[in-house]
Every structure is written in structure tokens, then in C-alpha cells.
C-alpha positions in Angstrom: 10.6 -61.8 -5.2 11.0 -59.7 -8.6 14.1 -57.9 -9.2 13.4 -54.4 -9.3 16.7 -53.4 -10.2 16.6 -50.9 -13.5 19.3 -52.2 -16.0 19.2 -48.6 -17.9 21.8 -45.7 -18.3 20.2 -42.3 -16.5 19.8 -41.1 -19.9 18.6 -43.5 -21.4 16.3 -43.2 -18.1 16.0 -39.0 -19.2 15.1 -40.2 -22.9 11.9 -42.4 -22.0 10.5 -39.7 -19.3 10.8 -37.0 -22.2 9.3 -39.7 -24.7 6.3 -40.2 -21.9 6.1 -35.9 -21.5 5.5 -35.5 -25.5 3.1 -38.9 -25.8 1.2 -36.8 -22.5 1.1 -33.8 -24.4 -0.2 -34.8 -27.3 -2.7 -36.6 -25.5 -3.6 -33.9 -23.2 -4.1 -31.5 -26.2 -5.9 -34.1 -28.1 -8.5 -34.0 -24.8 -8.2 -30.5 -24.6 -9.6 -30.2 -28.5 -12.1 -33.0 -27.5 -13.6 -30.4 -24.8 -13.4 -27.7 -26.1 -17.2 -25.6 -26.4 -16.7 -25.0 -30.4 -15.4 -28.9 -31.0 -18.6 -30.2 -29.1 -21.1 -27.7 -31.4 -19.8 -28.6 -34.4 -19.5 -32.5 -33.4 -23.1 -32.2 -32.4 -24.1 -30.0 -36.0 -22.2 -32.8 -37.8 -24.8 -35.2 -36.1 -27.9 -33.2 -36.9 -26.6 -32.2 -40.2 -26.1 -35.8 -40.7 -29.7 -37.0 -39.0 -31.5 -34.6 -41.5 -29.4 -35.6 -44.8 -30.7 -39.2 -43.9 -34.5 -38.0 -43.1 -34.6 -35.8 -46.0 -32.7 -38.8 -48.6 -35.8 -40.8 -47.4 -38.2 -38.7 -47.7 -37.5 -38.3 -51.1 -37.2 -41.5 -51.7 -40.6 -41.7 -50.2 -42.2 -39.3 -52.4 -40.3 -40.5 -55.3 -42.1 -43.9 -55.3 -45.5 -42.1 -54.5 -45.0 -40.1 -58.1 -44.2 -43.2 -59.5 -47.6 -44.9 -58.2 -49.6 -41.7 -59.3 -47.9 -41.4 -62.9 -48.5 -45.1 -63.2 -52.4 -44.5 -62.6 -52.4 -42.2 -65.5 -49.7 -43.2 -67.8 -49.8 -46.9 -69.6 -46.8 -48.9 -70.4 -46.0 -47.4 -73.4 -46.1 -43.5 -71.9 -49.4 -43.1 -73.2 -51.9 -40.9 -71.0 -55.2 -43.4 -69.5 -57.9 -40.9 -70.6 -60.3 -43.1 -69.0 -58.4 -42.0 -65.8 -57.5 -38.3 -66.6 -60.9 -36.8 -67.8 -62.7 -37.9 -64.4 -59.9 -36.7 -62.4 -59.4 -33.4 -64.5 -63.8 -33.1 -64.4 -63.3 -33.1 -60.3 -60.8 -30.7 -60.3 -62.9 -28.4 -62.5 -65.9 -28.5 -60.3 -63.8 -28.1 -56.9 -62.3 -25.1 -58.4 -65.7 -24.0 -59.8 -67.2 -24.7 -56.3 -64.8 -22.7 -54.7 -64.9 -19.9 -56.9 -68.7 -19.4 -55.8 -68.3 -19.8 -52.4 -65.4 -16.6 -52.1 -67.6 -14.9 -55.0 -70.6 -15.2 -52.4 -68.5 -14.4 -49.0 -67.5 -10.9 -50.9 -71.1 -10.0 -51.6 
């Protein structure tokens, strides 16, 4: 059998409890921040806040390479506009905005 005997002064017995009380407290206030209704909303903001910073960094990464593709469609090496791909493109855009511009000008008369 162990010897259960305690080898310690009472205050050194008094010092260790009141050790234990403050390591308690802090841990019970600790929790009691943890719980608390405004700790949890902003723990749960600082996720979403987070979640959208990432989704929105890659979405402009995202669009970032697409204006790279579409500037490299029209642009050569040297920063030189491709007319052969700009006046067909600018020619469309004419005629969609012409063709629009009759069908409102016929829908008013």
C-alpha cells in the first residue's frame, strides 16, 4: 500500500490551495469570456470576415488571369494592338448597339 501520509507544513498546505483558487479563476474567467454571446459573434464575424477575404482574393485572382487572356487576344508581345482582332470585335459591337438602338426606337413608336 502507498503511503498517503502528506509531508507538508499546513501552510505550505494553505499556499497550494490559494495557488489552485487563482489557476481556477483564471480559468473560469477565461471560459466565462469563451461563452460569452458578444465573444461567440465576433469569433463567428472573424470566420466569415475571413471566408469572404479568401473568396473575394480568388476571385480576383480569377478575373485577373481572364484580363490577362482577353488583353493577350488583342495586344501582341510588344504592346502593340492586333487590329486584325479589334476592328471585327469593335464592327460587332457597333451593330449590337445599332441593333438595339432600333429596337427601343421602334418599341417607343
Amino acid at each position: 500500500m502507498a503511503d498517503t501520509a502528506d509531508s507538508r507544513t499546513p501552510a505550505e498546505i494553505e499556499a497550494d490551495i490559494r495557488r489552485r483558487r487563482e489557476v481556477l479563476a483564471e480559468t473560469l474567467d477565461e471560459i466565462g469570456v469563451r461563452v460569452h454571446p458578444k465573444t461567440i459573434v465576433a469569433d463567428a464575424k472573424a470566420k466569415v470576415t475571413s471566408h469572404v477575404d479568401h473568396t473575394l482574393g480568388r476571385a480576383y485572382v480569377q478575373v485577373n488571369r481572364v484580363v490577362s487572356d482577353v488583353r493577350a487576344q488583342f495586344v501582341d508581345g510588344d504592346g502593340a494592338p492586333r487590329l486584325e482582332r479589334i476592328v471585327p470585335v469593335a464592327l460587332v459591337a457597333v451593330g449590337v448597339v445599332g441593333l438595339l438602338a432600333l429596337g427601343t426606337r421602334r418599341r417607343r413608336g
